[in-house]
NUVEXTI-831034 format. One record per atom (N, C-alpha, C, CB): residue in three letters; x, y negated, z negated. Coordinates in steps of 0.2 Angstrom, whole numbers, plus 5000, padded with zeros to 4 digits. Glycine has a CB too. Layout:
<sites>
+-----+------+------+------+
| res |   xx |   yy |   zz |
+-----+------+------+------+
| ALA |    X |    Y |    Z |
...
+-----+------+------+------+
</sites>
This chain:
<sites>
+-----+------+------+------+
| res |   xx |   yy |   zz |
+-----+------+------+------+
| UNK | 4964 | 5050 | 4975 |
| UNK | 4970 | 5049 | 4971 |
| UNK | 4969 | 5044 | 4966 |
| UNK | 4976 | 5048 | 4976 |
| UNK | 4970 | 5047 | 4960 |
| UNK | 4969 | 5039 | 4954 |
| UNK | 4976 | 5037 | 4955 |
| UNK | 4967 | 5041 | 4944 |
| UNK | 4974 | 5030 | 4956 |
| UNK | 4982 | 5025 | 4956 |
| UNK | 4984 | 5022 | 4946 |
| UNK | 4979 | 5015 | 4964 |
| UNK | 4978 | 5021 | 4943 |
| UNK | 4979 | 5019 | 4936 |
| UNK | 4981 | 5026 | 4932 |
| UNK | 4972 | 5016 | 4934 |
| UNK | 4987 | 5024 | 4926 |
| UNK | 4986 | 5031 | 4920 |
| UNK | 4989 | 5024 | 4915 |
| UNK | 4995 | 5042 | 4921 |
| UNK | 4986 | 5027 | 4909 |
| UNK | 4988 | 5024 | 4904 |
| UNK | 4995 | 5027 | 4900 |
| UNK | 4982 | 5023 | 4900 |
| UNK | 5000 | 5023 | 4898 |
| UNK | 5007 | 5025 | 4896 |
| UNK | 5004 | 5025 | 4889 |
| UNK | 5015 | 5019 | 4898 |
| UNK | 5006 | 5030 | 4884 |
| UNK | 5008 | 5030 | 4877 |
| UNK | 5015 | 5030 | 4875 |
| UNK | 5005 | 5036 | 4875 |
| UNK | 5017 | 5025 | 4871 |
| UNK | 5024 | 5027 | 4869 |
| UNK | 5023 | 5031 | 4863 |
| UNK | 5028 | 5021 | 4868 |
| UNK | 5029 | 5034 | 4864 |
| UNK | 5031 | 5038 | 4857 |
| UNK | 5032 | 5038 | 4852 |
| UNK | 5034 | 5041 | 4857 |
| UNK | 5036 | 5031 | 4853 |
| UNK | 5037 | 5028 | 4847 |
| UNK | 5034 | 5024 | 4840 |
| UNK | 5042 | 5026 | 4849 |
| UNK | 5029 | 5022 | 4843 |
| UNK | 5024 | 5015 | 4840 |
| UNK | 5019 | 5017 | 4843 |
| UNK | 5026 | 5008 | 4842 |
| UNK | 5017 | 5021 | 4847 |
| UNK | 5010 | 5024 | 4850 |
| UNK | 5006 | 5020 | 4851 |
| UNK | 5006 | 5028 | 4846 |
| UNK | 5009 | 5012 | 4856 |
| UNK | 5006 | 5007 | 4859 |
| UNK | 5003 | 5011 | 4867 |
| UNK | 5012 | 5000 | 4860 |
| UNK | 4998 | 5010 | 4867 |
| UNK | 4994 | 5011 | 4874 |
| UNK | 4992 | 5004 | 4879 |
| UNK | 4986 | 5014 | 4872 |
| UNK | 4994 | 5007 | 4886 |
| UNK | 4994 | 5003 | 4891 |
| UNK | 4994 | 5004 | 4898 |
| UNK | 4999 | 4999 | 4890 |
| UNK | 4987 | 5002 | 4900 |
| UNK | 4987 | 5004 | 4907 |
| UNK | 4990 | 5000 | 4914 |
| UNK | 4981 | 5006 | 4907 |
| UNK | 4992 | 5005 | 4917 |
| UNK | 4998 | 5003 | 4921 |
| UNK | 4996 | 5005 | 4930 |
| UNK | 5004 | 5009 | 4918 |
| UNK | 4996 | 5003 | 4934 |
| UNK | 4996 | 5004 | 4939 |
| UNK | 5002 | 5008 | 4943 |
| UNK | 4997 | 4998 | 4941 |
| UNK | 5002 | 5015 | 4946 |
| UNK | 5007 | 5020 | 4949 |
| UNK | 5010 | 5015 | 4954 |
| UNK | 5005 | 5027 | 4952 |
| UNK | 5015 | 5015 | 4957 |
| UNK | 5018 | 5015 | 4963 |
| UNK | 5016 | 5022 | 4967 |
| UNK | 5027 | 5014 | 4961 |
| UNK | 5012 | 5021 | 4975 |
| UNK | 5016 | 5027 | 4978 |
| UNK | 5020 | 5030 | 4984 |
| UNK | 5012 | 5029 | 4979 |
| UNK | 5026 | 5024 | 4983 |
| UNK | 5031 | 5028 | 4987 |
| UNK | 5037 | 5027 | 4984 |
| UNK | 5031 | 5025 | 4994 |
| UNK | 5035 | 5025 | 4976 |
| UNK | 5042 | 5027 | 4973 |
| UNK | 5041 | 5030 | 4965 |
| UNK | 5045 | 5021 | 4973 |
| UNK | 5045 | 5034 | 4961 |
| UNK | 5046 | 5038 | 4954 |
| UNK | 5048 | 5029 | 4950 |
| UNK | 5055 | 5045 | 4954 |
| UNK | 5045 | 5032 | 4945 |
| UNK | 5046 | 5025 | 4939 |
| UNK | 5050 | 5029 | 4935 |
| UNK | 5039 | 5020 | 4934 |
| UNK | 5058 | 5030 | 4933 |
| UNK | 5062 | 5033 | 4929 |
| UNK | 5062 | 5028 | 4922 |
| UNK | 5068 | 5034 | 4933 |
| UNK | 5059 | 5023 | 4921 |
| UNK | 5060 | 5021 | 4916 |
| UNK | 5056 | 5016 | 4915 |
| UNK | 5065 | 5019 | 4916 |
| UNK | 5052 | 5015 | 4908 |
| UNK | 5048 | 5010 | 4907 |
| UNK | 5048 | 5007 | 4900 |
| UNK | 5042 | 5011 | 4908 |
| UNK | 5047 | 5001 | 4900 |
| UNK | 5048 | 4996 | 4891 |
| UNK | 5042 | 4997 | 4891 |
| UNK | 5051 | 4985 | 4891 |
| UNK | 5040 | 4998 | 4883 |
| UNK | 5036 | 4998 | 4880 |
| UNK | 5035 | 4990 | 4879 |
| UNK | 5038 | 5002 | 4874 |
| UNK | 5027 | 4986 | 4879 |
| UNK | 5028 | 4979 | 4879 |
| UNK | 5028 | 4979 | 4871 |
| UNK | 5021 | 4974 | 4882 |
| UNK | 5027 | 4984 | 4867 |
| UNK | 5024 | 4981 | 4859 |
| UNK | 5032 | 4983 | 4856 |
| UNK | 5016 | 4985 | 4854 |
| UNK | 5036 | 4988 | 4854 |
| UNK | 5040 | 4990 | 4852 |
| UNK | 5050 | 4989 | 4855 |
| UNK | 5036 | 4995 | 4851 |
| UNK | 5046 | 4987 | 4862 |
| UNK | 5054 | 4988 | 4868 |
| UNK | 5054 | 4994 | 4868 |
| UNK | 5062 | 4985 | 4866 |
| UNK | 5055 | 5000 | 4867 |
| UNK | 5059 | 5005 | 4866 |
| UNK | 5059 | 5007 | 4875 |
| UNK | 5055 | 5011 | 4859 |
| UNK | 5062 | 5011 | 4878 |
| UNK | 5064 | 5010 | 4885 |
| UNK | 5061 | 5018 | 4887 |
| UNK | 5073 | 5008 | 4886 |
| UNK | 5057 | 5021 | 4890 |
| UNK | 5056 | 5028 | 4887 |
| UNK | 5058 | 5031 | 4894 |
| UNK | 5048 | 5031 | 4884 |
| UNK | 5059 | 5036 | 4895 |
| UNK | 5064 | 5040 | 4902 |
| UNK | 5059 | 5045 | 4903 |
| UNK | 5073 | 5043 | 4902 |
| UNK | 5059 | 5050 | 4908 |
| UNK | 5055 | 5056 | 4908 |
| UNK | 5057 | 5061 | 4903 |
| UNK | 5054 | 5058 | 4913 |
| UNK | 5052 | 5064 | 4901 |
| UNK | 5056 | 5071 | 4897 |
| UNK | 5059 | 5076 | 4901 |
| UNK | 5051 | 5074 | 4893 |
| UNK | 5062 | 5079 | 4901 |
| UNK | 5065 | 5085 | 4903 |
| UNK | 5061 | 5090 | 4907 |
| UNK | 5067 | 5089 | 4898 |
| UNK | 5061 | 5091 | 4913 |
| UNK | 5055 | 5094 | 4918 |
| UNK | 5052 | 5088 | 4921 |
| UNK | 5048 | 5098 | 4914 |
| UNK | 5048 | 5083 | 4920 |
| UNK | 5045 | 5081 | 4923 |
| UNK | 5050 | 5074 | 4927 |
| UNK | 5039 | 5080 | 4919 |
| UNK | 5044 | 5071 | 4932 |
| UNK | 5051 | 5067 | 4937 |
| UNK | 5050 | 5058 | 4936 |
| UNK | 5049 | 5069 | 4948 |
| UNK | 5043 | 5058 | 4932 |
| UNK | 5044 | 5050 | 4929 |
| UNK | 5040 | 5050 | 4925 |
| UNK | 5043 | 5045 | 4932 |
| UNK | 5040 | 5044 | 4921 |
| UNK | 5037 | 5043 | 4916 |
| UNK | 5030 | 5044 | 4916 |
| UNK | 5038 | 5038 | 4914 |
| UNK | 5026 | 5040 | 4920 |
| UNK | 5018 | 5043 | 4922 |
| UNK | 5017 | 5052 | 4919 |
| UNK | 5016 | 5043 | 4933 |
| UNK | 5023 | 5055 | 4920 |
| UNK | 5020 | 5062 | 4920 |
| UNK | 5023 | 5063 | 4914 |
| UNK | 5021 | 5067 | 4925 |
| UNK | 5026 | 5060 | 4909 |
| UNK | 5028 | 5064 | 4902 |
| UNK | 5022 | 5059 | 4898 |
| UNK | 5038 | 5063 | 4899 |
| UNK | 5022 | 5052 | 4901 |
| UNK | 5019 | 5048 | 4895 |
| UNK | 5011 | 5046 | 4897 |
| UNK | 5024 | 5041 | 4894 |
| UNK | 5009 | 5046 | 4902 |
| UNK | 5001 | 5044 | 4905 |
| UNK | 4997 | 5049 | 4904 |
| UNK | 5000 | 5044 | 4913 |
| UNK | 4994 | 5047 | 4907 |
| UNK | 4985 | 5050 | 4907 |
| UNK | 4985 | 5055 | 4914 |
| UNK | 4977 | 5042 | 4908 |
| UNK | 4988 | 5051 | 4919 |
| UNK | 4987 | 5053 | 4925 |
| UNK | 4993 | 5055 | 4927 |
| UNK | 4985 | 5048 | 4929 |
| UNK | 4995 | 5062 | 4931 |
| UNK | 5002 | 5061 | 4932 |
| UNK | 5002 | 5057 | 4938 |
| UNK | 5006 | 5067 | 4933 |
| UNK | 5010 | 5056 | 4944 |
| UNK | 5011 | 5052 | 4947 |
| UNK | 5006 | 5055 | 4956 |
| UNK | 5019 | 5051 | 4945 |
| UNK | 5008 | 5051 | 4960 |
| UNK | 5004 | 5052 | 4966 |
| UNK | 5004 | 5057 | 4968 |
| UNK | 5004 | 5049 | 4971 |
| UNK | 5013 | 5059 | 4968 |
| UNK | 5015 | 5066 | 4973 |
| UNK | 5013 | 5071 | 4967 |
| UNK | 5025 | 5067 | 4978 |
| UNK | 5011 | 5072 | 4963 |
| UNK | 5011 | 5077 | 4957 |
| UNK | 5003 | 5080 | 4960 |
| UNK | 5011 | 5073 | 4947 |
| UNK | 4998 | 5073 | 4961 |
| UNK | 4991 | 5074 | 4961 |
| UNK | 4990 | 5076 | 4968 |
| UNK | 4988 | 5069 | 4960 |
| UNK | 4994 | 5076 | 4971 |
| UNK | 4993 | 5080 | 4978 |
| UNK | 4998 | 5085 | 4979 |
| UNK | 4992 | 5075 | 4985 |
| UNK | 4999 | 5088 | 4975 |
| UNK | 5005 | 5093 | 4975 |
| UNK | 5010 | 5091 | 4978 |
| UNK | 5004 | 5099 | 4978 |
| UNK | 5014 | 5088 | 4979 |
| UNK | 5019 | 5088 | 4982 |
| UNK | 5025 | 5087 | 4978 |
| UNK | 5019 | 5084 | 4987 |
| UNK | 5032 | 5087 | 4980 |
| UNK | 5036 | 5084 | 4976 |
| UNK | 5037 | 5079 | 4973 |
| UNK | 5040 | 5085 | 4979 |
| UNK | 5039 | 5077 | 4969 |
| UNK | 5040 | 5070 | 4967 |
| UNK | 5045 | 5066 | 4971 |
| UNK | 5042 | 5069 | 4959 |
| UNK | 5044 | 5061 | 4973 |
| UNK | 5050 | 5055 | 4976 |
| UNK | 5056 | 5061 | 4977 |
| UNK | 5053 | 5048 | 4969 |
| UNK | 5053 | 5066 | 4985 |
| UNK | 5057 | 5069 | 4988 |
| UNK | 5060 | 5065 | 4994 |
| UNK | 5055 | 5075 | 4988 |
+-----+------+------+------+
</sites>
């Protein structure tokens, strides 16, 4: 299981790699260069998986997200 993904924001397209949590969903993360506060997109269950490289732990091993 990769525990690192790198966050892109959307807004200023500042790249930053990040350490996952795995026994919890990150619904929300500050951008360091711009602030902008990004949430998941619609479908997916946190930011790792709308904005990373990598999606989150329970994604990579099929399972539900922070069920």
């Amino acid at each position: 299981m990769i525990l690192e993904s790198t966050i892109t924001c959307p807004e200023c397209g500042h790249a930053q790699e990040e350490e996952m949590l795995t026994n919890a969903c990150q619904y929300f993360y500050e951008c360091g260069k711009c602030h902008a506060v990004l949430k998941p997109l619609q479908g997916d269950c946190c930011v790792f998986c709308s904005y990373g490289t990598v999606k989150c732990p329970p994604i990579q091993q099929n399972k539900p997200c922070c069920a």
